[in-house]
FIVO-677115 format. One record per atom (N, C-alpha, C, O): residue number from 1; residue in three letters; x, y, z. Coordinates in steps of 0.2 Angstrom, whole numbers, plus 2048, in hexadecimal, padded with zeros to 3 digits. Example, Ala and Ser with C-alpha at 12.3 -4.5 7.8 and 13.67 -1.06 7.14 Angstrom:
@i=1&aa=ala&X=842&Y=7E4&Z=827
@i=1&aa=ala&X=83E&Y=7EA&Z=827
@i=1&aa=ala&X=842&Y=7F0&Z=827
@i=1&aa=ala&X=847&Y=7EF&Z=82A
@i=2&aa=ser&X=840&Y=7F5&Z=823
@i=2&aa=ser&X=844&Y=7FB&Z=824
@i=2&aa=ser&X=840&Y=800&Z=827
@i=2&aa=ser&X=843&Y=806&Z=828
END
This chain:
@i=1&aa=unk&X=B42&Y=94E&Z=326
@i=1&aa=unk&X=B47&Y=949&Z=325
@i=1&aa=unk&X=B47&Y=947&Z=31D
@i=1&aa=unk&X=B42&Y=946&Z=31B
@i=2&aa=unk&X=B4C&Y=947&Z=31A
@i=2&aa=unk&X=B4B&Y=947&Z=313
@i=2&aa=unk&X=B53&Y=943&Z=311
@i=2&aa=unk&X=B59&Y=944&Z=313
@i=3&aa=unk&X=B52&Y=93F&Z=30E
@i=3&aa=unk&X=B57&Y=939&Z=30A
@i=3&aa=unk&X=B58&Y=93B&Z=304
@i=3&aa=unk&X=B5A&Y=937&Z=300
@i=4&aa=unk&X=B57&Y=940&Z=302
@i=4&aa=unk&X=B5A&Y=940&Z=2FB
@i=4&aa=unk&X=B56&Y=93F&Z=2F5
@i=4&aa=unk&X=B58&Y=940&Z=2EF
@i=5&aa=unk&X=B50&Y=93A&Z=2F8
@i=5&aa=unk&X=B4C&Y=939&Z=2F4
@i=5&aa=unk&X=B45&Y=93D&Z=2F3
@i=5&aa=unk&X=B43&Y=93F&Z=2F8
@i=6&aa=unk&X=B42&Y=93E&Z=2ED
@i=6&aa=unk&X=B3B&Y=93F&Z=2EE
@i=6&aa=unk&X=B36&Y=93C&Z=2F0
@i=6&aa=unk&X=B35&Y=937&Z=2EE
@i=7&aa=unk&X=B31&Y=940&Z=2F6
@i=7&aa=unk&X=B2B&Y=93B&Z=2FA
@i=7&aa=unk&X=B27&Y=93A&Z=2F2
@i=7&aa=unk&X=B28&Y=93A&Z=2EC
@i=8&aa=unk&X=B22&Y=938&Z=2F6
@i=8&aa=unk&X=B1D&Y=932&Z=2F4
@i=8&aa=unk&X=B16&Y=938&Z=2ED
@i=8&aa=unk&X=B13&Y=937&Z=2E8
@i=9&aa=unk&X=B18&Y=93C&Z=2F2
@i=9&aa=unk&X=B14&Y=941&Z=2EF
@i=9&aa=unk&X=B17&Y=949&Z=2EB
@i=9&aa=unk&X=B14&Y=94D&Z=2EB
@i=10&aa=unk&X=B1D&Y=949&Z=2E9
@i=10&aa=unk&X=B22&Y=94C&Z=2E6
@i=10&aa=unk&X=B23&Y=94A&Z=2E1
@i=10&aa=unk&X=B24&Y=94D&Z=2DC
@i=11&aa=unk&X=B22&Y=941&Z=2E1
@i=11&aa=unk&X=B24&Y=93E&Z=2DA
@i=11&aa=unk&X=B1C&Y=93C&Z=2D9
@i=11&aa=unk&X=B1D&Y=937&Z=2D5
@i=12&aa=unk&X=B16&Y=93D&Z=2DA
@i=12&aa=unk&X=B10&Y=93C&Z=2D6
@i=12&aa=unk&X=B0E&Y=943&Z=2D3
@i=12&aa=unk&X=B0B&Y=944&Z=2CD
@i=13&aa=unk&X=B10&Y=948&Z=2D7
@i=13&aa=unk&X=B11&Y=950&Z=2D4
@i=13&aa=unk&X=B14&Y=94F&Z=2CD
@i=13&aa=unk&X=B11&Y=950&Z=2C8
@i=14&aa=unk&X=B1B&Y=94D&Z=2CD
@i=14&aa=unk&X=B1E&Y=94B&Z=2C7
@i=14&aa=unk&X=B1D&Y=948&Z=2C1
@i=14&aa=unk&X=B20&Y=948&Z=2BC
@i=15&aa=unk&X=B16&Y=943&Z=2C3
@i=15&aa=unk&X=B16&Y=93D&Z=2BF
@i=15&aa=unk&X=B0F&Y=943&Z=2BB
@i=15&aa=unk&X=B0E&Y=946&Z=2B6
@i=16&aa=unk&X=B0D&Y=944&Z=2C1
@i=16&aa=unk&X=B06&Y=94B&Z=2BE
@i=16&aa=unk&X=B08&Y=94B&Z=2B6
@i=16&aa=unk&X=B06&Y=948&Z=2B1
@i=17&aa=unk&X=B0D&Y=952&Z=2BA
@i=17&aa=unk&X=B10&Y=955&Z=2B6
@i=17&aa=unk&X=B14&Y=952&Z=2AE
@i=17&aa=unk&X=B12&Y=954&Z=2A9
@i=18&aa=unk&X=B1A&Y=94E&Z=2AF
@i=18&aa=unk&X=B18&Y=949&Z=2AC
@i=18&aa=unk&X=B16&Y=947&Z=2A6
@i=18&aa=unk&X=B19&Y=948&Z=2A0
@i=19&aa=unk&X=B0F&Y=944&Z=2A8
@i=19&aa=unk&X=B09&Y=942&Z=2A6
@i=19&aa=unk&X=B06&Y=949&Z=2A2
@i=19&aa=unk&X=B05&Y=949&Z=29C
@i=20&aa=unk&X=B07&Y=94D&Z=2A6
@i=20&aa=unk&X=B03&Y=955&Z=2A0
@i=20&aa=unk&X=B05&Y=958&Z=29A
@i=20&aa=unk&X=B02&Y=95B&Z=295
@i=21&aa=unk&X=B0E&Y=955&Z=29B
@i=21&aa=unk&X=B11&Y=956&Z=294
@i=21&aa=unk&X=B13&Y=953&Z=292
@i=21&aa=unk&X=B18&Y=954&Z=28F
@i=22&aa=unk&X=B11&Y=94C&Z=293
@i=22&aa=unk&X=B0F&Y=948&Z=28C
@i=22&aa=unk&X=B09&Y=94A&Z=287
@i=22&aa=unk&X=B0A&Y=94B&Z=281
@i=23&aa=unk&X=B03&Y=94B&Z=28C
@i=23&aa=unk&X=AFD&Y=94B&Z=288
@i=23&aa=unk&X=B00&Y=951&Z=285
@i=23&aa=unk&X=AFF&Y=951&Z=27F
@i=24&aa=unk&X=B03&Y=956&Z=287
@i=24&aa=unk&X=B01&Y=95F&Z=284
@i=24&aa=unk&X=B07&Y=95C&Z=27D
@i=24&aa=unk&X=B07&Y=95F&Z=278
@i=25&aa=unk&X=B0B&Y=956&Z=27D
@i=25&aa=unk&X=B10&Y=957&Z=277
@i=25&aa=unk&X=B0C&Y=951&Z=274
@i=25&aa=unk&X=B0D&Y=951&Z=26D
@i=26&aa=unk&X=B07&Y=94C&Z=276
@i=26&aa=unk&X=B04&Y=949&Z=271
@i=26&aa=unk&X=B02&Y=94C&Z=26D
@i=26&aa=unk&X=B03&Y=94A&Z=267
@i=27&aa=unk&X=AFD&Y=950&Z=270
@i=27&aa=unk&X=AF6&Y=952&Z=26D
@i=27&aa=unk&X=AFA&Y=957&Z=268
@i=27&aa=unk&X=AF7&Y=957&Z=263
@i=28&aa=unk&X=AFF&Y=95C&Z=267
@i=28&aa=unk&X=B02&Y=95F&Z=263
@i=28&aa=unk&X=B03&Y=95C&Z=25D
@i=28&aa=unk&X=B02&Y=95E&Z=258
@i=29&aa=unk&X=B07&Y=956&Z=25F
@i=29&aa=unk&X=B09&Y=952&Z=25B
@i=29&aa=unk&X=B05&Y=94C&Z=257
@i=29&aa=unk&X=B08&Y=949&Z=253
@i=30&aa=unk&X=AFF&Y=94C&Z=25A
@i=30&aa=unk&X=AFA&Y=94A&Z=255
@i=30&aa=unk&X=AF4&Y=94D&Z=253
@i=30&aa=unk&X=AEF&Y=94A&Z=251
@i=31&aa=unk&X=AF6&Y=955&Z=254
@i=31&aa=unk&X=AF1&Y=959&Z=24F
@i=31&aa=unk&X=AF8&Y=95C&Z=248
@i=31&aa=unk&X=AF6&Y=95F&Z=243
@i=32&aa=unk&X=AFD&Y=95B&Z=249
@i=32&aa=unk&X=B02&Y=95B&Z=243
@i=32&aa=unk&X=B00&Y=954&Z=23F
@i=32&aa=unk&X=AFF&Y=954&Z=239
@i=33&aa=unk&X=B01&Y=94F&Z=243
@i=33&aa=unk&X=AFF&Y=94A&Z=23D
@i=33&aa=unk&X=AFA&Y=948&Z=23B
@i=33&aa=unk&X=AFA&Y=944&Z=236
@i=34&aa=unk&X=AF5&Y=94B&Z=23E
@i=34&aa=unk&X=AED&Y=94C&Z=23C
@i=34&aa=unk&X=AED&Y=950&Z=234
@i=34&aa=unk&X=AEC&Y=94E&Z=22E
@i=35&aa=unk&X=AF0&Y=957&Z=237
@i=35&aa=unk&X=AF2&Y=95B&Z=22F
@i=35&aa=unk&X=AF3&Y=95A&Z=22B
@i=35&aa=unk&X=AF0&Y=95B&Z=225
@i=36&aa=unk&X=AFB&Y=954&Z=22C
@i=36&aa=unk&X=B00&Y=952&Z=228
@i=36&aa=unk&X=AFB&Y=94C&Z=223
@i=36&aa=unk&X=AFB&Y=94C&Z=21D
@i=37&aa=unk&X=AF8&Y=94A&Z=226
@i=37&aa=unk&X=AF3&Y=945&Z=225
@i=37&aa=unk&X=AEF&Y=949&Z=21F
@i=37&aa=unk&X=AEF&Y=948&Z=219
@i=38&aa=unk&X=AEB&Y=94D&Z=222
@i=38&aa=unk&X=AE5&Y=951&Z=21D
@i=38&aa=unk&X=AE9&Y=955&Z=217
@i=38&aa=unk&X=AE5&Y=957&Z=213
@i=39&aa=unk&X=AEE&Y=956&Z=217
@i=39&aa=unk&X=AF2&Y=959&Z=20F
@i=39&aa=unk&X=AF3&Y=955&Z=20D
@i=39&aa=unk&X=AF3&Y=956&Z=207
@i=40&aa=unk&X=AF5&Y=94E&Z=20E
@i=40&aa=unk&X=AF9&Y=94B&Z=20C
@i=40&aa=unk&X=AF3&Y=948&Z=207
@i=40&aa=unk&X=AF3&Y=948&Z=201
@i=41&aa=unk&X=AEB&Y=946&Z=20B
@i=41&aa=unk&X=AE4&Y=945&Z=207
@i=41&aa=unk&X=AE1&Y=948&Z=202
@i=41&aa=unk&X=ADE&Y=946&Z=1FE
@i=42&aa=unk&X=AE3&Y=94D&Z=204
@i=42&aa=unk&X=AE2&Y=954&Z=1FE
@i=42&aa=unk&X=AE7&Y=955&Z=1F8
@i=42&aa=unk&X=AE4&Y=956&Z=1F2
@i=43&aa=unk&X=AEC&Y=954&Z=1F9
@i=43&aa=unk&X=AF1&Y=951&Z=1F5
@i=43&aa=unk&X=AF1&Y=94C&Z=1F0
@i=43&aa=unk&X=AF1&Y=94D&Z=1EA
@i=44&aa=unk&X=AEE&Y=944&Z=1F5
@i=44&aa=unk&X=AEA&Y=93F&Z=1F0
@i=44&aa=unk&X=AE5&Y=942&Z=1ED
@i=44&aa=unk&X=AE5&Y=93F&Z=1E8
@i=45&aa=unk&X=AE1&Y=946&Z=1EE
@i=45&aa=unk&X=AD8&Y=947&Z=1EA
@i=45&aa=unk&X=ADF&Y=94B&Z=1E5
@i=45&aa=unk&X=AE1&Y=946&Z=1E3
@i=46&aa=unk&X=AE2&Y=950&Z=1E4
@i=46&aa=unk&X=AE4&Y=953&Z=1DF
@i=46&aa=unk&X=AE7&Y=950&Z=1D8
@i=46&aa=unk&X=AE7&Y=951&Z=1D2
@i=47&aa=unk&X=AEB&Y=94B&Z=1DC
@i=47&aa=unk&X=AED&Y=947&Z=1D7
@i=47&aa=unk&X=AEB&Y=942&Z=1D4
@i=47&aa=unk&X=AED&Y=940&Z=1CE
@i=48&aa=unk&X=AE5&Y=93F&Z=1D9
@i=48&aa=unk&X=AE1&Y=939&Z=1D6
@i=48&aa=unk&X=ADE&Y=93E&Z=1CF
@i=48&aa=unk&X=ADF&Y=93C&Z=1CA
@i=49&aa=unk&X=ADC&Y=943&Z=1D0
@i=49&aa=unk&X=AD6&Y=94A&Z=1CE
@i=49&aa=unk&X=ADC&Y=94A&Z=1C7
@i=49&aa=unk&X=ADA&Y=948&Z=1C2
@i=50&aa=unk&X=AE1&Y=94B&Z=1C7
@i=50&aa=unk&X=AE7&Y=94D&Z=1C2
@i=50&aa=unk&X=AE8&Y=947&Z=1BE
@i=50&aa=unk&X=AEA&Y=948&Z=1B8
@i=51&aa=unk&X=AE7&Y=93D&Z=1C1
@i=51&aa=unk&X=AE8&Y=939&Z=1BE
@i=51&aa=unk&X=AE1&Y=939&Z=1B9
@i=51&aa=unk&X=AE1&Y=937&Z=1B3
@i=52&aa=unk&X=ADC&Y=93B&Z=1BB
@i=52&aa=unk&X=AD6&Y=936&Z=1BA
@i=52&aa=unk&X=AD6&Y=93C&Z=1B2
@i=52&aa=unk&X=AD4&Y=93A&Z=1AD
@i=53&aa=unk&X=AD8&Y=940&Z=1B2
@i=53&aa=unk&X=AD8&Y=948&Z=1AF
@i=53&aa=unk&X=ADD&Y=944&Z=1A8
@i=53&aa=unk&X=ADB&Y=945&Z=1A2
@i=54&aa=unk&X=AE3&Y=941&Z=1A8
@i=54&aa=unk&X=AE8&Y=93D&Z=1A5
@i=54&aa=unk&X=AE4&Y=939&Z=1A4
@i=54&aa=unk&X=AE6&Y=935&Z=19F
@i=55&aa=unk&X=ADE&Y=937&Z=1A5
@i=55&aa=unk&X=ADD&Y=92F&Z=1A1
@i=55&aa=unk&X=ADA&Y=92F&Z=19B
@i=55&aa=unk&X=ADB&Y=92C&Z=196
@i=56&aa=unk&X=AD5&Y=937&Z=19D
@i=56&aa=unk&X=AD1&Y=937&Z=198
@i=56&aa=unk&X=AD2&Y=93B&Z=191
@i=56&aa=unk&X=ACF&Y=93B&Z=18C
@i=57&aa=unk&X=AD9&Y=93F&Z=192
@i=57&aa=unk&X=AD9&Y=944&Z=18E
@i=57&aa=unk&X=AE2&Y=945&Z=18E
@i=57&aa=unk&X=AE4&Y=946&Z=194
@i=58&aa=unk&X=AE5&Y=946&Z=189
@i=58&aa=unk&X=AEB&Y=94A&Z=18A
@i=58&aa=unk&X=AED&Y=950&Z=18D
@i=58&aa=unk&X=AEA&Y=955&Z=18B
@i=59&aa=unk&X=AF0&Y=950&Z=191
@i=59&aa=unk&X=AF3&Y=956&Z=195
@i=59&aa=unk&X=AF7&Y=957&Z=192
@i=59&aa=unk&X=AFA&Y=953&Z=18E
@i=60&aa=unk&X=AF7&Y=960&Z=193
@i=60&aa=unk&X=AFC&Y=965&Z=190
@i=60&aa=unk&X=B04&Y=966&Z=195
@i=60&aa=unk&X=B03&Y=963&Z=19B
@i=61&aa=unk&X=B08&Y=967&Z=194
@i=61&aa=unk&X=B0D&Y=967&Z=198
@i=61&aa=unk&X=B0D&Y=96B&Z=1A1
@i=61&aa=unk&X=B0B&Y=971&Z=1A3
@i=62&aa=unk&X=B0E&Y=966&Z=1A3
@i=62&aa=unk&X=B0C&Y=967&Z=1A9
@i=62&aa=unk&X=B13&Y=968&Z=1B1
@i=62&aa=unk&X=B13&Y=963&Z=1B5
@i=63&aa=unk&X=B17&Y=96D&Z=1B1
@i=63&aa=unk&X=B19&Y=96F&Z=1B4
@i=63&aa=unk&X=B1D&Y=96A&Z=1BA
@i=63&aa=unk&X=B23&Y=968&Z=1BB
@i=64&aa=unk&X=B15&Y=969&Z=1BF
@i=64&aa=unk&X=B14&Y=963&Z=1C4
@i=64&aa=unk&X=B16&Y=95D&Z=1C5
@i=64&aa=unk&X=B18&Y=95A&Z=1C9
@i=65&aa=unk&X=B13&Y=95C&Z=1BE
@i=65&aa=unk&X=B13&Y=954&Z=1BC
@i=65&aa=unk&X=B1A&Y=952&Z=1BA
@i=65&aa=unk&X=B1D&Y=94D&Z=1BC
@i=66&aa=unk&X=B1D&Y=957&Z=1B6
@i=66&aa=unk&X=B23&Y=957&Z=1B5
@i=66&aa=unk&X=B28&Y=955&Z=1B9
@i=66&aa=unk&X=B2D&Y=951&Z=1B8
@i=67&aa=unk&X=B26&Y=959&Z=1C0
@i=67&aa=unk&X=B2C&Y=959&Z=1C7
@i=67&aa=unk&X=B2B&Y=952&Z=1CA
@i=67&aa=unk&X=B30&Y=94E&Z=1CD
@i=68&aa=unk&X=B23&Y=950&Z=1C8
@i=68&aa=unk&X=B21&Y=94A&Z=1CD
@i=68&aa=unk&X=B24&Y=945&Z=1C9
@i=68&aa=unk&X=B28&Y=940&Z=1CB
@i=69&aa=unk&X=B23&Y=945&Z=1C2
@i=69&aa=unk&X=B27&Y=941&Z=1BF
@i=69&aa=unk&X=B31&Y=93F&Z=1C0
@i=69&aa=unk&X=B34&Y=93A&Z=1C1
@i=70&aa=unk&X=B33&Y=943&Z=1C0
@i=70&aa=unk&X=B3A&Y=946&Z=1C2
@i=70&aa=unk&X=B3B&Y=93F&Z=1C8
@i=70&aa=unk&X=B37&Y=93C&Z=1CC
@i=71&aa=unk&X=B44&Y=93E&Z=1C7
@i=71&aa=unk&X=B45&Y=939&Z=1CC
@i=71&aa=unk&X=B47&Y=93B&Z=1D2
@i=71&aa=unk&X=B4D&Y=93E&Z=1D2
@i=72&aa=unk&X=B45&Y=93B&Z=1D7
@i=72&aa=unk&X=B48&Y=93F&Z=1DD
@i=72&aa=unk&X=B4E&Y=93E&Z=1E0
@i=72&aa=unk&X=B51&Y=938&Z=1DF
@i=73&aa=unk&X=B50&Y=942&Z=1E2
@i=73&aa=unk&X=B58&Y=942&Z=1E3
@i=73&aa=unk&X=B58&Y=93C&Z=1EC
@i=73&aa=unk&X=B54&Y=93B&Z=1F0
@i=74&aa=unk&X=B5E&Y=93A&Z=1EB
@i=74&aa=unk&X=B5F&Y=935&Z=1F0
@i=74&aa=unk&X=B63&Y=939&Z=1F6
@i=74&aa=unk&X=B64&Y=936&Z=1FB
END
């Protein structure tokens, strides 16, 4: 006999399920922002490594520095 709706256990099957893909798109997506995280650190040591390098001594024309100086487009 069936009303159209799903029993009791159709819709805990579902919730399972669900539930799996959430974790399976969490956990994706907080191993990209883990990454996103760790270049982004690596990035700072580069640049702090690149400022501390300008404190002590004149830098030669530098590329990099040039673009990072540069105004970004809106």
């Amino acid at each position: 006999m069936s009303n159209g709706c799903p029993s009791s256990a159709a819709r805990a099957r579902s919730a399972r399920a669900s539930c799996a893909e959430v974790q399976t798109l969490t956990t994706i997506h907080l191993g990209e922002i883990r990454a996103k995280i760790a270049d982004l650190r690596t990035l700072e040591a580069i640049l702090a490594g690149a400022l501390e390098r300008c404190l002590m001594e004149p830098v030669p024309a530098c590329p990099v520095l040039d673009m990072l100086a540069s105004p970004r487009p809106s």
